[in-house]
N, CA, C and O atoms as a GROMACS GRO file, in nm:
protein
  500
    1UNK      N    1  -0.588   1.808  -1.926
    1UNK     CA    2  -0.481   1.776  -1.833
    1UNK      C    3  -0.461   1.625  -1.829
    1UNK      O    4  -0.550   1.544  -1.800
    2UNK      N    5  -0.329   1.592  -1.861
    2UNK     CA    6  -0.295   1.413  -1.865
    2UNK      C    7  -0.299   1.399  -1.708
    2UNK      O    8  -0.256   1.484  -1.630
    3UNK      N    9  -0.355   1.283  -1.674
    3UNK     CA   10  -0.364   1.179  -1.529
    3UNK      C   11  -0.382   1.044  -1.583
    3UNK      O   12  -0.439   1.010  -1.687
    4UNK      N   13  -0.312   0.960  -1.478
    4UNK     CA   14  -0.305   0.844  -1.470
    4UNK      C   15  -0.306   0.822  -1.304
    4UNK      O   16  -0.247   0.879  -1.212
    5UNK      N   17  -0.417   0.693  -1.314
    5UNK     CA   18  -0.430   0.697  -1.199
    5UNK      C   19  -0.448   0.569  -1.130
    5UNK      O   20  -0.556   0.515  -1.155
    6UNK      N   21  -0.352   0.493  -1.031
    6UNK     CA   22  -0.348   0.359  -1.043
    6UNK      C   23  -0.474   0.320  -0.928
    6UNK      O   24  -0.541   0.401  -0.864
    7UNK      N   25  -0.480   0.186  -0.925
    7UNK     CA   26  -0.590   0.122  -0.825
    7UNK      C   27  -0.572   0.004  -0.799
    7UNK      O   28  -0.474  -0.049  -0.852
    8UNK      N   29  -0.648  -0.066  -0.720
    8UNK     CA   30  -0.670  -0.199  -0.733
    8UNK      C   31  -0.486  -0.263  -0.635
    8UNK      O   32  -0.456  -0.381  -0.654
    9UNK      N   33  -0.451  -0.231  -0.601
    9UNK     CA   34  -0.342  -0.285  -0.487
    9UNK      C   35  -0.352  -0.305  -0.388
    9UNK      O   36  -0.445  -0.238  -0.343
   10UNK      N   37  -0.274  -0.410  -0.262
   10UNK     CA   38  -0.322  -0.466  -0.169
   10UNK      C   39  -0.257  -0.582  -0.154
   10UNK      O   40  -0.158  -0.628  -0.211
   11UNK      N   41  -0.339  -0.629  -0.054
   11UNK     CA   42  -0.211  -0.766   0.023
   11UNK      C   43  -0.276  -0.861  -0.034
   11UNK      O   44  -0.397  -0.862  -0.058
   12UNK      N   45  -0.150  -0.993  -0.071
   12UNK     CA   46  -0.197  -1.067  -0.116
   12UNK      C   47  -0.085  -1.174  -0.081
   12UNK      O   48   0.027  -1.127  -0.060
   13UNK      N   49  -0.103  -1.333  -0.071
   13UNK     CA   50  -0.041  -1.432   0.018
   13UNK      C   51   0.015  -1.470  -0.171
   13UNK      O   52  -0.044  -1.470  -0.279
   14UNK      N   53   0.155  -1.496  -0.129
   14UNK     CA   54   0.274  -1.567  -0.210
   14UNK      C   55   0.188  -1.690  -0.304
   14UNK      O   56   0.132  -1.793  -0.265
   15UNK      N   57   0.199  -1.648  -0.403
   15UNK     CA   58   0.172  -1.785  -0.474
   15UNK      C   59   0.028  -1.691  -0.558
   15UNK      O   60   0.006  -1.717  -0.676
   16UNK      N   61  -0.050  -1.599  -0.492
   16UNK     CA   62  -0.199  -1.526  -0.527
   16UNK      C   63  -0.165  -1.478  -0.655
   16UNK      O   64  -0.064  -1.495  -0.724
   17UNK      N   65  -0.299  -1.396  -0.680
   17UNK     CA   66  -0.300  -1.329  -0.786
   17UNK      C   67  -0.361  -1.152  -0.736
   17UNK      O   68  -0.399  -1.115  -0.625
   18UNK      N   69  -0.352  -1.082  -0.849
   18UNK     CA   70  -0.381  -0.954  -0.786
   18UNK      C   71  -0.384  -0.872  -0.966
   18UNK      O   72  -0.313  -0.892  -1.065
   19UNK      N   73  -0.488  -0.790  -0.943
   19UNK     CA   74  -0.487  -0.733  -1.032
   19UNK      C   75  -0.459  -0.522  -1.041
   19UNK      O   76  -0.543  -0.464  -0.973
   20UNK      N   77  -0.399  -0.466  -1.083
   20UNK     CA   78  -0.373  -0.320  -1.094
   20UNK      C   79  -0.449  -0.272  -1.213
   20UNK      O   80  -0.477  -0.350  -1.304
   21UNK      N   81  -0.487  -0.131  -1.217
   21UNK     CA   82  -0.559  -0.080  -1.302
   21UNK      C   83  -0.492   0.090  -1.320
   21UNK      O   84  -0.446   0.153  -1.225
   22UNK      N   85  -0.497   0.132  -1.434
   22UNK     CA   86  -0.426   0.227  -1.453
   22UNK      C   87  -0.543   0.272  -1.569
   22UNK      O   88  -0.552   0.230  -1.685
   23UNK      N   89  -0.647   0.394  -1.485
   23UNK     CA   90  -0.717   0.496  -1.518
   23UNK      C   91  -0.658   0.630  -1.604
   23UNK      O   92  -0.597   0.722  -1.549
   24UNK      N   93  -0.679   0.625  -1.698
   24UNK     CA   94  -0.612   0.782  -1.781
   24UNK      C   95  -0.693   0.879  -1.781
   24UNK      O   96  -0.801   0.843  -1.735
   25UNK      N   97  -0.691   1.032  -1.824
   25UNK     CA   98  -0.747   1.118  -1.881
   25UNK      C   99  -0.672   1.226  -1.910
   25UNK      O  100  -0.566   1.244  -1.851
   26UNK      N  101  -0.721   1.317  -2.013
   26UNK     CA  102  -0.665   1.400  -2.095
   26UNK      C  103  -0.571   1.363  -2.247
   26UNK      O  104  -0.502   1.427  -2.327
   27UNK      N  105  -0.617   1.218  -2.228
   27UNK     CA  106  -0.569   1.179  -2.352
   27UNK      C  107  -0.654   1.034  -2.416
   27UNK      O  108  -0.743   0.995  -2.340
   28UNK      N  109  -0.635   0.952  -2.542
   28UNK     CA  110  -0.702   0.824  -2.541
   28UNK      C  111  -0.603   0.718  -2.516
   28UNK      O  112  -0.482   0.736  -2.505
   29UNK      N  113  -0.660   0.612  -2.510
   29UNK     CA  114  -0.517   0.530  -2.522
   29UNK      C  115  -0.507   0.480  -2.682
   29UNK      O  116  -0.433   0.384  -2.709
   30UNK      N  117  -0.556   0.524  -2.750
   30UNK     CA  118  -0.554   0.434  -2.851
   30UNK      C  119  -0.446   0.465  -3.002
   30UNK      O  120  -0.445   0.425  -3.118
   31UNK      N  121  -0.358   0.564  -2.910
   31UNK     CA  122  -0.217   0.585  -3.007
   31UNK      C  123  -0.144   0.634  -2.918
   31UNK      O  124  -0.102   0.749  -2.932
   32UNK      N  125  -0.114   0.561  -2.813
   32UNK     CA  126   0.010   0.533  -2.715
   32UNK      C  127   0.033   0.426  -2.654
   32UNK      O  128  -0.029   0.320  -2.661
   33UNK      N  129   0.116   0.452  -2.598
   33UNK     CA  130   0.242   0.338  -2.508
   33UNK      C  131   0.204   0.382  -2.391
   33UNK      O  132   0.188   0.501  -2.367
   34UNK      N  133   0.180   0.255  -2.277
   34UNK     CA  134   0.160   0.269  -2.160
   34UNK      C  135   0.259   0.160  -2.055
   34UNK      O  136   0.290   0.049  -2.098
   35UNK      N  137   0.287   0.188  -1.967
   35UNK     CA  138   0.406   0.112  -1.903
   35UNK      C  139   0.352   0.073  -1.752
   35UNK      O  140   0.284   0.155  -1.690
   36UNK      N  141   0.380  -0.038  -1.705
   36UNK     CA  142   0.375  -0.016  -1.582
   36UNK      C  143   0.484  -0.108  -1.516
   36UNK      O  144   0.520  -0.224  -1.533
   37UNK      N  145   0.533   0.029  -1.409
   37UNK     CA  146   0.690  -0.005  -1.357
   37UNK      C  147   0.651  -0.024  -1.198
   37UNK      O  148   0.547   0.005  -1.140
   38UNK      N  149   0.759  -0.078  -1.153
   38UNK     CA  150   0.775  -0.071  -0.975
   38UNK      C  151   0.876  -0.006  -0.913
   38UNK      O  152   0.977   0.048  -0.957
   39UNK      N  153   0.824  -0.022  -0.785
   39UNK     CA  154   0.958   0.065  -0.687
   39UNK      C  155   0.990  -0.096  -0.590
   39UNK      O  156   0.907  -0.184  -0.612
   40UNK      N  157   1.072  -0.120  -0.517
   40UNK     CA  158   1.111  -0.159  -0.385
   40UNK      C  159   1.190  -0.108  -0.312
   40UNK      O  160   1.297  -0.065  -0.355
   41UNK      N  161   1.160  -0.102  -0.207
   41UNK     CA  162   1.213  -0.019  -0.070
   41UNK      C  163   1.324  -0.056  -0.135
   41UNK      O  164   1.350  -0.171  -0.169
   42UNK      N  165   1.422   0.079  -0.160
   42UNK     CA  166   1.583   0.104  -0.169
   42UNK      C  167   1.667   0.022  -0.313
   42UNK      O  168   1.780  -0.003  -0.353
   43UNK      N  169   1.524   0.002  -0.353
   43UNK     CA  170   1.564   0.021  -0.520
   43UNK      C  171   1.530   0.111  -0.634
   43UNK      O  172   1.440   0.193  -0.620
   44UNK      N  173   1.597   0.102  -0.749
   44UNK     CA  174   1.569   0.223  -0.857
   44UNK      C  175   1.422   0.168  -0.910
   44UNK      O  176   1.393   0.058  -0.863
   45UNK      N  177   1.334   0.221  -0.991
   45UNK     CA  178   1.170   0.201  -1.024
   45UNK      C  179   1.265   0.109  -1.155
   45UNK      O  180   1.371   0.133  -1.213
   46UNK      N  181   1.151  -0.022  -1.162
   46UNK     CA  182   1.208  -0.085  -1.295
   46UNK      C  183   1.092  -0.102  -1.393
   46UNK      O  184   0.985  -0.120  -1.335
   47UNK      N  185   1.085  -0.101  -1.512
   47UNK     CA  186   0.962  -0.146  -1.606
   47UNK      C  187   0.935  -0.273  -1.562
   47UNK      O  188   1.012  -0.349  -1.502
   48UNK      N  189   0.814  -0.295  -1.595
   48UNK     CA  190   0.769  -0.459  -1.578
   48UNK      C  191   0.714  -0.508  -1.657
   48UNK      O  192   0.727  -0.629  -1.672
   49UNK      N  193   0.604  -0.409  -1.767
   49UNK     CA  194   0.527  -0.427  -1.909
   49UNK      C  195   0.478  -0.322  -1.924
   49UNK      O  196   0.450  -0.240  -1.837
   50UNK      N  197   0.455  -0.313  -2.092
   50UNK     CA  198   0.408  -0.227  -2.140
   50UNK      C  199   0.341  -0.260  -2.270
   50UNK      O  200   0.375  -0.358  -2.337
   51UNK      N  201   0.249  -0.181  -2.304
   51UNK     CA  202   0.184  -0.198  -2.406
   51UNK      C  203   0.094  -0.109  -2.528
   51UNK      O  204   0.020  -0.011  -2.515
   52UNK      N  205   0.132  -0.184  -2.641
   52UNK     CA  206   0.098  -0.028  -2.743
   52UNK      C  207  -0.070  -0.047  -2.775
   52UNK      O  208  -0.114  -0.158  -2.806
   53UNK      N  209  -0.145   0.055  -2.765
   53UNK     CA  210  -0.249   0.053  -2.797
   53UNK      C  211  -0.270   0.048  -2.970
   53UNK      O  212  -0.372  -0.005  -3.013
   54UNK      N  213  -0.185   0.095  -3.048
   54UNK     CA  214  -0.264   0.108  -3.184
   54UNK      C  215  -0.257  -0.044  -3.233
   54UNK      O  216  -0.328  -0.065  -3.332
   55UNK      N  217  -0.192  -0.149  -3.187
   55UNK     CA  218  -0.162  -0.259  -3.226
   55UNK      C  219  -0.126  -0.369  -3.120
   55UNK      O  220  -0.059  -0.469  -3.146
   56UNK      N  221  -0.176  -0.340  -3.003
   56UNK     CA  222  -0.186  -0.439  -2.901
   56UNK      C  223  -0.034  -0.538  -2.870
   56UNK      O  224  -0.023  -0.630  -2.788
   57UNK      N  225   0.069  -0.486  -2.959
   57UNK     CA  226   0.212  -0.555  -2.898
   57UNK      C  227   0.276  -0.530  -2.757
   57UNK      O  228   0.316  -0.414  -2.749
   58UNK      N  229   0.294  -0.589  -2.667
   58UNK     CA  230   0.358  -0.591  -2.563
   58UNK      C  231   0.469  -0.600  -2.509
   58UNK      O  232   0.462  -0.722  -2.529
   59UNK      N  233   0.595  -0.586  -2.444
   59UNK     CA  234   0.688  -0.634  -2.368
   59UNK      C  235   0.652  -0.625  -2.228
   59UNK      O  236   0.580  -0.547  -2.166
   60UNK      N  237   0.728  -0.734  -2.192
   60UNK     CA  238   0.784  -0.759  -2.023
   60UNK      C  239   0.910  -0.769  -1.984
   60UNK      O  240   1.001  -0.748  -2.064
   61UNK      N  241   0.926  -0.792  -1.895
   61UNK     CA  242   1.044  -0.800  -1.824
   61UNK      C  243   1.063  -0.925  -1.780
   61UNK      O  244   0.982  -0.985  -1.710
   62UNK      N  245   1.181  -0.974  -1.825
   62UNK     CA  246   1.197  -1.128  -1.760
   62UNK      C  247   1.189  -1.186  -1.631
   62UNK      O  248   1.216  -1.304  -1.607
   63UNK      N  249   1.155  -1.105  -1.549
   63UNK     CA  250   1.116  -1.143  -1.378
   63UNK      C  251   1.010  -1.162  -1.411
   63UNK      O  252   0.978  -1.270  -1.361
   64UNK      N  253   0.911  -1.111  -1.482
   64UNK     CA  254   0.754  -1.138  -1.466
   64UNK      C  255   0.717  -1.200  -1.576
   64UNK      O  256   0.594  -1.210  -1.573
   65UNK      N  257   0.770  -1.254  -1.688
   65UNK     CA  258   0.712  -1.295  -1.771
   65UNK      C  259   0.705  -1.454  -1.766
   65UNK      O  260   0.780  -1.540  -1.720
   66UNK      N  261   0.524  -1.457  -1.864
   66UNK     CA  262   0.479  -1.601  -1.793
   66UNK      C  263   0.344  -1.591  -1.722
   66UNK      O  264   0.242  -1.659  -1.715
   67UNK      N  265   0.396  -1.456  -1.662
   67UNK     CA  266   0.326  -1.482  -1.479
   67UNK      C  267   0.228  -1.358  -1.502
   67UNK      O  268   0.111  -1.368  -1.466
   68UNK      N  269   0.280  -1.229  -1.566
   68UNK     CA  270   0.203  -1.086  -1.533
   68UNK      C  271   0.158  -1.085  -1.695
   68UNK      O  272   0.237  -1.110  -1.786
   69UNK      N  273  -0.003  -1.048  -1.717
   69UNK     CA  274  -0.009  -0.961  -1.829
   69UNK      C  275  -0.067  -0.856  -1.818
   69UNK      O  276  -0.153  -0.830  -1.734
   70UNK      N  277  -0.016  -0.764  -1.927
   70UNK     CA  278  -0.074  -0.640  -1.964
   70UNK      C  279  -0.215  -0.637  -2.052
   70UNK      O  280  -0.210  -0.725  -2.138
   71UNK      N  281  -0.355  -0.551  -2.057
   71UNK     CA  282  -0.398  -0.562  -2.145
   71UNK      C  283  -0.477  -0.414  -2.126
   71UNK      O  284  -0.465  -0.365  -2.014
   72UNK      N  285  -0.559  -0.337  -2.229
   72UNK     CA  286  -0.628  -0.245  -2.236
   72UNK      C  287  -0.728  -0.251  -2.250
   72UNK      O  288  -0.758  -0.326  -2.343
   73UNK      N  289  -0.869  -0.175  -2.165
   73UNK     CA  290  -1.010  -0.125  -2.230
   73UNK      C  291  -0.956  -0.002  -2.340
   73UNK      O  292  -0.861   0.076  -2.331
   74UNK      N  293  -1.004  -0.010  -2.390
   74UNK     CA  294  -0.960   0.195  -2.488
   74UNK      C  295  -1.124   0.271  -2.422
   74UNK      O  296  -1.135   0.381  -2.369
   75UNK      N  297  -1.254   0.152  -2.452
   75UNK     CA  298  -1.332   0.220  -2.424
   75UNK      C  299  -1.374   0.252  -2.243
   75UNK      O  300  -1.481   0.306  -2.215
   76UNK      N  301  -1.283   0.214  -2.147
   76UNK     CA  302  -1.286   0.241  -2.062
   76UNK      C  303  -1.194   0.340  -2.004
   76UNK      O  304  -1.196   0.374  -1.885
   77UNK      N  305  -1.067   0.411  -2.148
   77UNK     CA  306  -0.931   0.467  -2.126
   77UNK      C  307  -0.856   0.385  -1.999
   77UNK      O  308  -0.784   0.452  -1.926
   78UNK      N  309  -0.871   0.234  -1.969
   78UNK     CA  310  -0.797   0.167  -1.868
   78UNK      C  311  -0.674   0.037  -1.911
   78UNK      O  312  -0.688  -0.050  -1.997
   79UNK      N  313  -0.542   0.062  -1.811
   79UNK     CA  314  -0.533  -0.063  -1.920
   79UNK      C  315  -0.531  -0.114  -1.766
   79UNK      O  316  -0.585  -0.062  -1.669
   80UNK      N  317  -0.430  -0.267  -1.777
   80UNK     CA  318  -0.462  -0.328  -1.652
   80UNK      C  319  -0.289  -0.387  -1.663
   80UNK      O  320  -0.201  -0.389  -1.749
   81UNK      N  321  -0.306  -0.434  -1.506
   81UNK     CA  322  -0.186  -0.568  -1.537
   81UNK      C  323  -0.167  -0.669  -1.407
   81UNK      O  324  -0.118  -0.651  -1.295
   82UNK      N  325  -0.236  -0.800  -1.482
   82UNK     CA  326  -0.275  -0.902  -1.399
   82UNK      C  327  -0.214  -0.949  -1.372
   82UNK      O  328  -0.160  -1.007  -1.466
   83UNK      N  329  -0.149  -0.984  -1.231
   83UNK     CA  330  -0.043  -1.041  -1.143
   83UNK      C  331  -0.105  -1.170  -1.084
   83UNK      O  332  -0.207  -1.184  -1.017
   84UNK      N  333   0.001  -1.274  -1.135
   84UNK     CA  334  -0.061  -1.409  -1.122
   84UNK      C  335   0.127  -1.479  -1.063
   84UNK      O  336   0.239  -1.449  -1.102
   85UNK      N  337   0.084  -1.568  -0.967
   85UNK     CA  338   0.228  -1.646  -0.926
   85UNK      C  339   0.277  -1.568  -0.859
   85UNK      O  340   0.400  -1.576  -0.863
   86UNK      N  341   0.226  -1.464  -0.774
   86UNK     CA  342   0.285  -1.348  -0.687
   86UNK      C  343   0.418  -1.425  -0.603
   86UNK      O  344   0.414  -1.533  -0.545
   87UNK      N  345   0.531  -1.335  -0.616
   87UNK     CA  346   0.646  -1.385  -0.498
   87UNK      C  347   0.680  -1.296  -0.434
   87UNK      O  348   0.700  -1.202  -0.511
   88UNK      N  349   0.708  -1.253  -0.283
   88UNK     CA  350   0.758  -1.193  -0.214
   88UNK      C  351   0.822  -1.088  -0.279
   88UNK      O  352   0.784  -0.975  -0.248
   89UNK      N  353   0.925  -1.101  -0.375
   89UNK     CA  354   0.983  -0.983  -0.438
   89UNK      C  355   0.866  -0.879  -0.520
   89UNK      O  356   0.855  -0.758  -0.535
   90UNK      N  357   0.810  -0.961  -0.549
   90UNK     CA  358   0.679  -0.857  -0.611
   90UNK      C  359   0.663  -0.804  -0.553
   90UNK      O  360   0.640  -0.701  -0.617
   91UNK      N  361   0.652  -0.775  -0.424
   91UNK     CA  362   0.626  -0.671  -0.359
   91UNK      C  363   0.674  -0.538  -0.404
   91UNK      O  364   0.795  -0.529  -0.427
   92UNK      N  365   0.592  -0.423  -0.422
   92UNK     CA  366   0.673  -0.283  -0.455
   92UNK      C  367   0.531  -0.179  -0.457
   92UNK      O  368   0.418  -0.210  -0.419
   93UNK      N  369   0.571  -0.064  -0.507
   93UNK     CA  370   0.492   0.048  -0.537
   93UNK      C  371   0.448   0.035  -0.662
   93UNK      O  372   0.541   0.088  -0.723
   94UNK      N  373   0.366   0.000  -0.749
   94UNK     CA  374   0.330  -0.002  -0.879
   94UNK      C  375   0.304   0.124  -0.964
   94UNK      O  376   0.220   0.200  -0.918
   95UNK      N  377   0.353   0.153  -1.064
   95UNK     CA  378   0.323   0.297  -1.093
   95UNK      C  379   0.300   0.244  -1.210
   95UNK      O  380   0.352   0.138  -1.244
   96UNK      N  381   0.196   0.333  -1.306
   96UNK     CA  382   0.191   0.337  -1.490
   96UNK      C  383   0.216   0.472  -1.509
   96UNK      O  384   0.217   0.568  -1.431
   97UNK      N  385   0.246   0.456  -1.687
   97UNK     CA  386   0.295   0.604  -1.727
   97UNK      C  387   0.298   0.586  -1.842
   97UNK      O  388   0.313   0.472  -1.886
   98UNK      N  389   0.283   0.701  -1.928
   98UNK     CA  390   0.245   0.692  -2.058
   98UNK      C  391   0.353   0.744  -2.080
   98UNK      O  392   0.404   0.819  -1.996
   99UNK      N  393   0.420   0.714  -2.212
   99UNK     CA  394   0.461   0.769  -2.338
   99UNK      C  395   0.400   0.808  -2.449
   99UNK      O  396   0.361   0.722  -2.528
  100UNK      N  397   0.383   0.938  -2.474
  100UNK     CA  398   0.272   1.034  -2.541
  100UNK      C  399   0.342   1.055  -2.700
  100UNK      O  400   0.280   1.075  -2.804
  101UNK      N  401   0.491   1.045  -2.679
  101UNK     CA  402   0.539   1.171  -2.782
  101UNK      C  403   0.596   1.043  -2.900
  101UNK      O  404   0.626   1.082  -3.012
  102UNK      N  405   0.602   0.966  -2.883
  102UNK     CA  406   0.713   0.865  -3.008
  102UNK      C  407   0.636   0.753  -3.008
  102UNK      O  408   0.614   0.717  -3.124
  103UNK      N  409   0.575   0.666  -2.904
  103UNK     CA  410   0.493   0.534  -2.944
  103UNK      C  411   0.614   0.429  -2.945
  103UNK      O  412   0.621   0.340  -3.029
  104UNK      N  413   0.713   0.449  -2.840
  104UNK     CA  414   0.773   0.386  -2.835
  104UNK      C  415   0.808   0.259  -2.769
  104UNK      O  416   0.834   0.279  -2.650
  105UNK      N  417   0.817   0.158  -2.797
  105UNK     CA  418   0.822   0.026  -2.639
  105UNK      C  419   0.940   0.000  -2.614
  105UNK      O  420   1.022  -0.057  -2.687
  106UNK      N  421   0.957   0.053  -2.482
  106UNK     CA  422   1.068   0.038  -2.388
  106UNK      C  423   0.984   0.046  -2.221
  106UNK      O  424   0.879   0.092  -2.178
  107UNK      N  425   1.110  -0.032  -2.162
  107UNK     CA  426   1.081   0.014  -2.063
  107UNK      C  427   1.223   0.057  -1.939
  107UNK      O  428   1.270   0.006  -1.838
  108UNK      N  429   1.251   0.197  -2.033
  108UNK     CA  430   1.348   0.248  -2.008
  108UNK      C  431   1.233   0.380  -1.919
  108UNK      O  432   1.142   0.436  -1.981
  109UNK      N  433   1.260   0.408  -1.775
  109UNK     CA  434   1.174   0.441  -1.715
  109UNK      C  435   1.164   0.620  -1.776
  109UNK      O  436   1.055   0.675  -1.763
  110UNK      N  437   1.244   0.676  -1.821
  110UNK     CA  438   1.328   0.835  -1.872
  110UNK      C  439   1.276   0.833  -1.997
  110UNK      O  440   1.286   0.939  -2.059
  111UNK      N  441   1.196   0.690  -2.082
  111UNK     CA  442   1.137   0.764  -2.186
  111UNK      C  443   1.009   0.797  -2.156
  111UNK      O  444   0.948   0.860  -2.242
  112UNK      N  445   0.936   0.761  -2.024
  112UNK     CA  446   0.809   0.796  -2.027
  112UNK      C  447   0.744   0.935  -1.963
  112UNK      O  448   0.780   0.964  -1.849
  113UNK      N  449   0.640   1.033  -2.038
  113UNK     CA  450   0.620   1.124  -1.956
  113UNK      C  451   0.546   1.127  -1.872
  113UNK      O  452   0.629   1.148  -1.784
  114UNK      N  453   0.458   1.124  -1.822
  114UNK     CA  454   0.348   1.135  -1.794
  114UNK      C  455   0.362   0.991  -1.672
  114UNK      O  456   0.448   0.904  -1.682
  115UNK      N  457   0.265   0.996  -1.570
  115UNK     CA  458   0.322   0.925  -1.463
  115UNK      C  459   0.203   0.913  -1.314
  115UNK      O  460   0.190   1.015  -1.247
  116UNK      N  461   0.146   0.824  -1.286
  116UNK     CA  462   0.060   0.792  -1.167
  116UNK      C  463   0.134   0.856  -1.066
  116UNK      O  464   0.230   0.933  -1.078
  117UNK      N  465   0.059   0.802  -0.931
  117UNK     CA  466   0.106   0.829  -0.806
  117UNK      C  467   0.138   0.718  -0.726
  117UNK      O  468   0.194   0.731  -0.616
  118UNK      N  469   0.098   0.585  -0.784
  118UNK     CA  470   0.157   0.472  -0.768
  118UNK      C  471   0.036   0.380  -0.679
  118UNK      O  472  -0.054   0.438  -0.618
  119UNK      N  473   0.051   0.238  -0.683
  119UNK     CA  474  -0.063   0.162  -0.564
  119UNK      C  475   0.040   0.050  -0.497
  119UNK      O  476   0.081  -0.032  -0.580
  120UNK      N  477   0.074   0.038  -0.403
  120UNK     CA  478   0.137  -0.049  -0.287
  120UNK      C  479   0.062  -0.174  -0.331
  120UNK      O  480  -0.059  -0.164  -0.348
  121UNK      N  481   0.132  -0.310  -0.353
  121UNK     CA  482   0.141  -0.437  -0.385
  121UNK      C  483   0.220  -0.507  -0.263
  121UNK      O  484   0.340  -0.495  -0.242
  122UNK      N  485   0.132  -0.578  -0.192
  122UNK     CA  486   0.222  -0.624  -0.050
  122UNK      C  487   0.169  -0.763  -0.072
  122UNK      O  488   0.053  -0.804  -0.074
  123UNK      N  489   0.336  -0.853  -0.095
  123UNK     CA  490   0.298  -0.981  -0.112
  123UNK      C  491   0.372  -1.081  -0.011
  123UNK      O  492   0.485  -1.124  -0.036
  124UNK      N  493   0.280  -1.127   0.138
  124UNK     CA  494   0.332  -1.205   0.242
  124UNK      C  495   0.201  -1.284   0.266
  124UNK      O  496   0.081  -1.261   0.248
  125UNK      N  497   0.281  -1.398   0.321
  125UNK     CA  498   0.154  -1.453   0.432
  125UNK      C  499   0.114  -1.451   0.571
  125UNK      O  500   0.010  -1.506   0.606
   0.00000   0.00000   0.00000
């Protein structure tokens, strides 16, 4: 059975850093695509990065890039994504999600299947 399962979210003062973790099972990571997107109150979920395990290439999203990286254990099935230069808008629901079937990098939220339950990122002082 595929799970993904996020962690590591929480309050953190403008300017901080914060790190998310996105736990898998029922699959490896080490020939897929893993994404991790957000929500904000009364917006659509957007990608933010993602990253391919068989070859460690990445995208971001130009709000966070610079500032957020993506990276993977394989032998922990975890990947991560380290939030550094936090701004108020960061604030959101953090979710990861795999793309199982193509190995594809996007972060078009409809190509991914598979999908967390999300960890709350609250960034004020």
């Amino acid at each position: 059975q595929v799970q993904l399962v996020e962690s590591g979210g929480g309050l953190v003062q403008p300017g901080g850093s914060l790190r998310v973790s996105c736990e898998v099972s029922g699959f490896t990571l080490d020939y897929h695509v893993i994404g991790w997107f957000r929500q904000r109150p009364g917006k659509e979920r957007e990608g933010v990065a993602c990253i391919n395990s068989m070859d460690d290439s990445t995208l971001y999203a130009d709000s966070v890039k610079g500032r957020f990286t993506i990276s993977r254990d394989n032998a922990k099935n975890t990947v991560y994504l380290q939030m550094n230069s936090l701004k108020p808008e960061d604030a959101a629901v953090y979710y990861c999600a795999g793309e199982l079937l193509t190995g594809t990098m996007t972060l078009e939220r409809w190509k991914y299947d598979y999908w967390g339950r999300g960890t709350q990122v609250t960034v004020s002082s």
